[in-house]
C-alpha positions as CSV (number, residue, x, y, z in Angstrom):
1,X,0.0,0.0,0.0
2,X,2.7,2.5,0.8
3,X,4.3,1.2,-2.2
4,X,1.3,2.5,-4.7
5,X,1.3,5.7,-2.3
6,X,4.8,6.7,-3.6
7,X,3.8,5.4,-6.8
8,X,0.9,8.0,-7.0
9,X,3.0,10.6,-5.5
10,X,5.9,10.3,-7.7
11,X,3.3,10.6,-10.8
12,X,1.7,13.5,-9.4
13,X,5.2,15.2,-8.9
14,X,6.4,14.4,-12.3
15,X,3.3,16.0,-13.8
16,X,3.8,19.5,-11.9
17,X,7.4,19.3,-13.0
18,X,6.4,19.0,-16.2
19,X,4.5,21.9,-16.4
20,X,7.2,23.8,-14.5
21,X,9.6,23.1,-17.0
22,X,7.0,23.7,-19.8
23,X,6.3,27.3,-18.5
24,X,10.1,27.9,-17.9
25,X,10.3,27.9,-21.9
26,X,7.3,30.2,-22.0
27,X,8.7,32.8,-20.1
28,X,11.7,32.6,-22.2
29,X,9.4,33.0,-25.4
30,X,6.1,35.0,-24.4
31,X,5.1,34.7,-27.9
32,X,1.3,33.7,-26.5
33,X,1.6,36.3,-23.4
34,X,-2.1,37.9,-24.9
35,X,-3.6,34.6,-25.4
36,X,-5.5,34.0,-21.9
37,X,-4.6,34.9,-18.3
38,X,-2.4,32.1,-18.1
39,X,0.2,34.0,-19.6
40,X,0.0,37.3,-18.1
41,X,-0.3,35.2,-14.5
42,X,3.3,33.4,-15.9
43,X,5.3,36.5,-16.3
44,X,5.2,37.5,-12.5
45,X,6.7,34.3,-11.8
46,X,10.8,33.0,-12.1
47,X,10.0,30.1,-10.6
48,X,7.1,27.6,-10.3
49,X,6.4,25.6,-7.0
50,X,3.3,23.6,-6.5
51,X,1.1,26.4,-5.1
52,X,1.6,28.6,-8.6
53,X,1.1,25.5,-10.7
54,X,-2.1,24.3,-9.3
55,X,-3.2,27.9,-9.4
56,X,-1.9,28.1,-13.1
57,X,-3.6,24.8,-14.1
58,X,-7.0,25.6,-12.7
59,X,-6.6,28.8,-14.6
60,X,-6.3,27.4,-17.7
61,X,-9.5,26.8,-19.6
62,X,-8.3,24.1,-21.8
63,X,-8.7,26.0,-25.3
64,X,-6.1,24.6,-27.0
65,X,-5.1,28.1,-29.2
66,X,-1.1,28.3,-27.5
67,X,-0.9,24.6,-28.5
68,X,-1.4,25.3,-32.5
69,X,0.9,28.9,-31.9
70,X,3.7,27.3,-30.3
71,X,6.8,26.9,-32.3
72,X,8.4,24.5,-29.5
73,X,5.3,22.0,-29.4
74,X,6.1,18.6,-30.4
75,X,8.1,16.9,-32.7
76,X,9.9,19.8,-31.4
77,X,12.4,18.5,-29.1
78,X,11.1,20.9,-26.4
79,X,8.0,19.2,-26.1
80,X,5.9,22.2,-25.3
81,X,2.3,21.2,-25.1
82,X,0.5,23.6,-21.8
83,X,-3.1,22.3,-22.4
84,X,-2.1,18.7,-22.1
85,X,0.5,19.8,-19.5
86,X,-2.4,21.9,-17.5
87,X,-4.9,19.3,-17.8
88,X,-2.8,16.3,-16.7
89,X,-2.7,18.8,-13.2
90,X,-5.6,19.7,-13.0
91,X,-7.5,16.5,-12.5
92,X,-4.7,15.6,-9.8
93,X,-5.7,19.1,-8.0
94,X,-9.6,17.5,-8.0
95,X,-8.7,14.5,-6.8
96,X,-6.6,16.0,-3.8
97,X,-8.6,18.5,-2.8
98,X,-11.8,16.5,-2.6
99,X,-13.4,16.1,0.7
100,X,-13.3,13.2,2.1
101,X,-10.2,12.6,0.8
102,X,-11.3,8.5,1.0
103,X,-14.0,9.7,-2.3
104,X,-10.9,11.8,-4.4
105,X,-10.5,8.5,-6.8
106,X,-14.1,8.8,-7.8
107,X,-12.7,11.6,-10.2
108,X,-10.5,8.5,-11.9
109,X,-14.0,6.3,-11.9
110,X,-16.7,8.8,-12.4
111,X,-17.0,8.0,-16.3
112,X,-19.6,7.4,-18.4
113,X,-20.8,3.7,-17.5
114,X,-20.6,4.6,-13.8
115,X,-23.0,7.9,-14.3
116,X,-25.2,6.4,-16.6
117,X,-25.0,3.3,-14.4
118,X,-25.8,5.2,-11.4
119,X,-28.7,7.0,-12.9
120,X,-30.1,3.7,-14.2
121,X,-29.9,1.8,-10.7
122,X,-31.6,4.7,-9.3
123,X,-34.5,4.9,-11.6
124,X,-35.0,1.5,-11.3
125,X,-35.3,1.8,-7.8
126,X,-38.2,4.3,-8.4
127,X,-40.1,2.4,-11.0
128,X,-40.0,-0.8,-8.3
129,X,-41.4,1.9,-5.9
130,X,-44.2,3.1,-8.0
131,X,-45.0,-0.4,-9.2
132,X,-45.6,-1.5,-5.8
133,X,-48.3,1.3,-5.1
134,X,-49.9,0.2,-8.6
135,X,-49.3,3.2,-10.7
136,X,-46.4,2.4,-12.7
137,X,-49.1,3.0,-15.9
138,X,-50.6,6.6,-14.4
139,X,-53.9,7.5,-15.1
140,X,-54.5,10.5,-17.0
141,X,-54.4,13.8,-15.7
142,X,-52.6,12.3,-12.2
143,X,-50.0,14.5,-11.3
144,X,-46.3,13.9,-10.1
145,X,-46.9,14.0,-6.3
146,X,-49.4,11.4,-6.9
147,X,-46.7,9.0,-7.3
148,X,-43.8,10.5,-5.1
149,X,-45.3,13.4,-2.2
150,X,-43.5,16.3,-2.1
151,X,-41.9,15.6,1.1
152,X,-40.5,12.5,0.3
153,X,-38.8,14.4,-2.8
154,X,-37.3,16.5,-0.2
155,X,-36.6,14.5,2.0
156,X,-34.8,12.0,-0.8
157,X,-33.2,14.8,-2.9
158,X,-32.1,17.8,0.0
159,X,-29.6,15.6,1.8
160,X,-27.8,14.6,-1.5
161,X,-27.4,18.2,-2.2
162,X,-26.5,19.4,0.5
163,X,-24.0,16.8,0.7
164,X,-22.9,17.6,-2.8
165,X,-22.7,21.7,-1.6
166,X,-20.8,21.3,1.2
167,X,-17.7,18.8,-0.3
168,X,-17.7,21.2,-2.7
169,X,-16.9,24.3,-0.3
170,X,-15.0,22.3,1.9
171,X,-12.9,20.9,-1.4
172,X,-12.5,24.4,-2.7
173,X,-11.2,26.0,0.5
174,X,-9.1,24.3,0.7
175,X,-7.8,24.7,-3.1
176,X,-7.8,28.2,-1.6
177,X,-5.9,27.8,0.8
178,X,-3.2,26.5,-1.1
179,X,-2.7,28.8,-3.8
180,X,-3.1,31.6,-0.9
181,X,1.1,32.3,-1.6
182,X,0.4,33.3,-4.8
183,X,-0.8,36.4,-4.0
184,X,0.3,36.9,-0.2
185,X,-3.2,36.2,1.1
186,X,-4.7,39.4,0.1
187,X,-8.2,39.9,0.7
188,X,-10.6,39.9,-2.3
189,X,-11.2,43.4,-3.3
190,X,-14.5,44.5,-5.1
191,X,-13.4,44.9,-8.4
192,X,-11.3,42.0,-8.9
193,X,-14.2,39.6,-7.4
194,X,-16.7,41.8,-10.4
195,X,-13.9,41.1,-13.1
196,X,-13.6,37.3,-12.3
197,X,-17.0,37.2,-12.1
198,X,-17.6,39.0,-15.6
199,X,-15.1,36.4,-17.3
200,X,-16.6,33.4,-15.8
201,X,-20.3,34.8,-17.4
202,X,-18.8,35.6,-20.6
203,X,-16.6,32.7,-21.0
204,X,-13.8,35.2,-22.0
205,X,-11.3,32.6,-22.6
206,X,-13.0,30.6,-24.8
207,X,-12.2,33.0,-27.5
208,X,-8.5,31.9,-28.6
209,X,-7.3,35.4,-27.0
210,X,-7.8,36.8,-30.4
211,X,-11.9,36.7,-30.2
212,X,-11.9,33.9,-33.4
213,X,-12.6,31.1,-30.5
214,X,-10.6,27.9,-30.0
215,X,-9.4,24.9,-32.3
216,X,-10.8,21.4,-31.6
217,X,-10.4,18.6,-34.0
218,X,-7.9,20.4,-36.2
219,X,-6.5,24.0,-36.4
220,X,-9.0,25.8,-37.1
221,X,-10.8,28.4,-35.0
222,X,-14.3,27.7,-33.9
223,X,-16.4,29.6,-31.3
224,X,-18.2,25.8,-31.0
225,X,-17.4,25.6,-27.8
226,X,-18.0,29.1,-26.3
227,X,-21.3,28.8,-27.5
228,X,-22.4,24.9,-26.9
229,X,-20.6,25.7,-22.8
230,X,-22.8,28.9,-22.9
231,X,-26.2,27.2,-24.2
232,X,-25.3,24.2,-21.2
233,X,-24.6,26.9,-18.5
234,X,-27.1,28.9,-19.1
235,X,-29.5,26.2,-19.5
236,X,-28.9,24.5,-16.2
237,X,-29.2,27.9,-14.2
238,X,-32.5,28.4,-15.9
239,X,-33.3,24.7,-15.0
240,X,-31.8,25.4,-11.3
241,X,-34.1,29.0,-11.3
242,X,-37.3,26.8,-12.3
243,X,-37.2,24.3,-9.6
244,X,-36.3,27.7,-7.2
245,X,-39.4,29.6,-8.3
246,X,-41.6,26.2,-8.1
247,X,-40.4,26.1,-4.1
248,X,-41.4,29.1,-3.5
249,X,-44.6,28.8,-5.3
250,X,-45.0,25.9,-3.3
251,X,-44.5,27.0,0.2
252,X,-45.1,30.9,-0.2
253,X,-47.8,30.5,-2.2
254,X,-49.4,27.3,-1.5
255,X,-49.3,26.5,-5.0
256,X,-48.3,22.7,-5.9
257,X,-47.4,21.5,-9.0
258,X,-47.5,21.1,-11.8
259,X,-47.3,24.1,-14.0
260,X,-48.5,25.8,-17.2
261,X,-47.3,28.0,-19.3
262,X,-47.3,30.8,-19.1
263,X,-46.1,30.5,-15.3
264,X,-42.7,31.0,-14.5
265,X,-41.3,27.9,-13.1
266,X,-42.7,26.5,-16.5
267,X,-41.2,29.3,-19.1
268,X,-37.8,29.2,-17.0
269,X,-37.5,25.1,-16.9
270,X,-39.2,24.9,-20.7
271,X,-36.6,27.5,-22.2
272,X,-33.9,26.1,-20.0
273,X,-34.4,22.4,-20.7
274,X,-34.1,23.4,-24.9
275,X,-30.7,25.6,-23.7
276,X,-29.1,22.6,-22.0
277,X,-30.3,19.4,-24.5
278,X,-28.7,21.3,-27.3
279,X,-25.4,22.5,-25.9
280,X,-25.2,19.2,-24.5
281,X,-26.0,17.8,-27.8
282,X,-22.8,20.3,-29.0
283,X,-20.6,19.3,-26.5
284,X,-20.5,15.7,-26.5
285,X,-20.0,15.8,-30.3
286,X,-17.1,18.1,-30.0
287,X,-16.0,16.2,-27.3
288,X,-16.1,13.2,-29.4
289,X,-14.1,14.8,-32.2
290,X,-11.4,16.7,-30.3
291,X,-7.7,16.1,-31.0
292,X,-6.3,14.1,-28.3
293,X,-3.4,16.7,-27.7
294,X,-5.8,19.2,-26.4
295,X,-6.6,17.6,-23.2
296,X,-6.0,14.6,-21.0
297,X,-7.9,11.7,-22.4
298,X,-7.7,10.1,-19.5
299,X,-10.1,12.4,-18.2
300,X,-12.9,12.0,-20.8
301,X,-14.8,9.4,-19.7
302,X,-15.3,11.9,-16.8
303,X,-16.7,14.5,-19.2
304,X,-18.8,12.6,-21.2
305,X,-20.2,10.7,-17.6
306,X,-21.2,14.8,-16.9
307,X,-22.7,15.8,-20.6
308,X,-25.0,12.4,-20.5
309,X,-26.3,13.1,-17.1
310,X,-26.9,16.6,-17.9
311,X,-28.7,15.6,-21.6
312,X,-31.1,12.7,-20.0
313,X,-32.1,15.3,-17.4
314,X,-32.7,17.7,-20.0
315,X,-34.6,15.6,-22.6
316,X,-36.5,13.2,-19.8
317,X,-38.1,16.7,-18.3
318,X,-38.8,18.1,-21.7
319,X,-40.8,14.4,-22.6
320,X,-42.4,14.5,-19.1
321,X,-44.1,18.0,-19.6
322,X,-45.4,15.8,-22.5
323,X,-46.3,13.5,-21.3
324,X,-47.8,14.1,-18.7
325,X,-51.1,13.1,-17.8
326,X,-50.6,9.6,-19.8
327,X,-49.5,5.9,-19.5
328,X,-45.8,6.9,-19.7
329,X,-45.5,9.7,-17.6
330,X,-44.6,7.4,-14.7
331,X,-41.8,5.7,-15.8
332,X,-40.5,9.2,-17.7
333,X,-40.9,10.7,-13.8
334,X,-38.5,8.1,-12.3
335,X,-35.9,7.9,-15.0
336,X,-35.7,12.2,-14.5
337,X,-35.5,11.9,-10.8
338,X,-33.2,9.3,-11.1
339,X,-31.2,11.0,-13.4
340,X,-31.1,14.1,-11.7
341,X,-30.0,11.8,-8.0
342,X,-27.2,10.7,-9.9
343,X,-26.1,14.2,-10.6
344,X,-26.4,15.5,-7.1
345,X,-24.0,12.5,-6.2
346,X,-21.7,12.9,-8.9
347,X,-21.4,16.7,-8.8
348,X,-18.5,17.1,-5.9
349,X,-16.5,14.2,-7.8
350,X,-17.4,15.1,-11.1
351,X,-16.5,17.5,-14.4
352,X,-18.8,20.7,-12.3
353,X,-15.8,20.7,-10.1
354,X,-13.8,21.9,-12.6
355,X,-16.2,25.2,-12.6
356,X,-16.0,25.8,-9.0
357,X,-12.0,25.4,-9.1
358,X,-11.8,27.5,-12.3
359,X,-13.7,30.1,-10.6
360,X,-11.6,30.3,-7.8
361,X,-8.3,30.1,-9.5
362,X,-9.5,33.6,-11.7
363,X,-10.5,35.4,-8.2
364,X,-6.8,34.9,-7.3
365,X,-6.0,36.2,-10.8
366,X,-7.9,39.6,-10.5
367,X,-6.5,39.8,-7.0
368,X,-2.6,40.0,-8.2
369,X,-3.4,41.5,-10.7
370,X,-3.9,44.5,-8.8
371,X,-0.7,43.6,-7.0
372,X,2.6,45.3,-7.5
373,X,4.6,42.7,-9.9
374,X,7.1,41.2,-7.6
375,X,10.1,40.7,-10.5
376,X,9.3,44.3,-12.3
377,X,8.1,43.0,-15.3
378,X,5.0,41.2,-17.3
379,X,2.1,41.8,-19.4
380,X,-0.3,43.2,-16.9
């Protein structure tokens, strides 16, 4: 056992001193210093010690643009590659930071099988529930807490949740914690927390660094990506503000579901549910097509476990609105829930870490930024 520990250790050390030595030749060259905040974040740095490279990974969104600019990436001898680098880093910071710590290989296992599985066994669960009450084959015009009451769906969804909330915080302060040297624990000041929070809305590194967007299967510039992460983004918050609005019509207004148009948990989950089923729709193809120096590919099943979930929750509630008040709605009901269980379980070991992480890691960014540069020199 000690033996593997090492073994994983020594791995995890050869990947940060990979990108260590990567971004020593990048100071050196600085040809890509107006690409994405990578860069600029580079040049205040001589050296690069585990708290500045898990910062710089996390900061990295992955597009792939300094990859096709570089004149040192492979065959060159240099071996330059920083999205392959970053990414390889990256997933070791989820893993390490996840709380418990006993759960952190769930971000080596969490593909697609084990989501879809996941989702599947729960569903089950649920149809073997409903078909025990006799109403696996609803009436028309039953509604949904004819089969599952509304406290029960509290009472089985809230403490996944909440579980999935907190190992989140807990993971991420920790993350914080951590990269704290890199900019001498300063406290968060207004503007930088606006800035970060303007480039995590807009995407703003999606673009390439030249506005054109990234490359993905080849070398040429798409803004596929911007648009297929903003469509699933958006989408889920509207889904998220939906199921918000329906608790407060619920307990504020003593008004159960479900709902029609033109009410607003219905408009906000109908428009959202569109949003999210095509950009997931977008980003598992491009995911399917990208080249393999990009990214880690060790790390896809994990995205593609987190697209699924997120399209089967999008397209089951779409085709329960529909069908609701017939034979099927029952069955659609439990595979919906179930899918949306085995996101809540998923969530703090799964690709919507990256987000949180990525967040974090550009809140430091707008912090030093408005730091004196410490070796007199850089981009920003």
């Amino acid at each position: 056992m000690q033996q593997l520990e090492a073994l994983v250790q020594d791995a995890r050390s050869l990947a940060e001193n990979e990108v260590a030595r990567q971004l020593q030749i990048c100071n050196a060259c600085r040809y890509c210093e107006g690409f994405c905040a990578v860069f600029p974040a580079m040049t205040r740095r001589l050296e690069f010690p585990k708290a500045d490279v898990h910062f710089l990974a996390n900061l990295c969104h992955n597009c792939g643009a300094c990859l096709h600019a570089c004149q040192y990436a492979p065959p060159h001898e240099f071996a330059v590659n920083i999205p392959q680098a970053m990414a390889r880093v990256r997933g070791q910071t989820y893993h390490d930071y996840a709380w418990p710590a006993a759960l952190g290989s769930l971000y080596q296992k969490n593909g697609l099988t084990l989501s879809l599985a996941l989702a599947a066994g729960l569903a089950l669960f649920l149809v073997l529930a409903v078909a025990l009450k006799g109403s696996l084959f609803s009436a028309p015009g039953a509604d949904f807490y004819s089969l599952f009451p509304h406290n029960l769906l509290v009472g089985l969804f809230a403490p996944v949740f909440l579980f999935a909330v907190l190992a989140l915080a807990l993971g991420v302060r920790r993350f914080w914690r951590d990269i704290t040297p890199v900019t001498s624990g300063a406290p968060l000041p207004a503007p930088a927390t606006l800035e970060a929070t303007h480039d995590v809305l807009r995407l703003k590194y999606l673009d390439g660094g030249h506005g054109d967007g990234c490359p993905n299967e080849d070398d040429a510039y798409t803004l596929s990506r911007r648009r297929c992460h903003h469509l699933t983004f958006y989408g889920f918050l509207l889904c998220f503000a939906a199921t918000s609005v329906a608790t407060l019509y619920h307990y504020l207004l003593a008004l159960p579901a479900p709902y029609d148009l033109p009410s607003l948990p219905k408009l906000l989950g109908a428009v959202g549910g569109v949003m999210l089923t095509i950009g997931t729709a977008g980003l598992w193809r491009l995911n399917l097509r990208r080249d393999p120096a990009h990214g880690d590919t060790a790390q896809r099943p994990m995205d593609r476990g987190f697209i699924a979930l997120l399209f089967l929750i999008a397209t089951s509630g779409l085709a329960l609105w529909a069908a609701r008040g017939t034979g099927g709605m029952a069955l659609l009901l439990c595979l919906h829930l179930g899918a949306v269980m085995a996101l809540f379980a998923t969530l703090p070991y799964g690709k919507f870490a990256h987000g949180i992480f990525r967040t974090a890691a550009l809140l430091r960014h707008h912090t030093e930024r408005r730091q004196p540069n410490p070796i007199g020199v850089g981009s920003d």
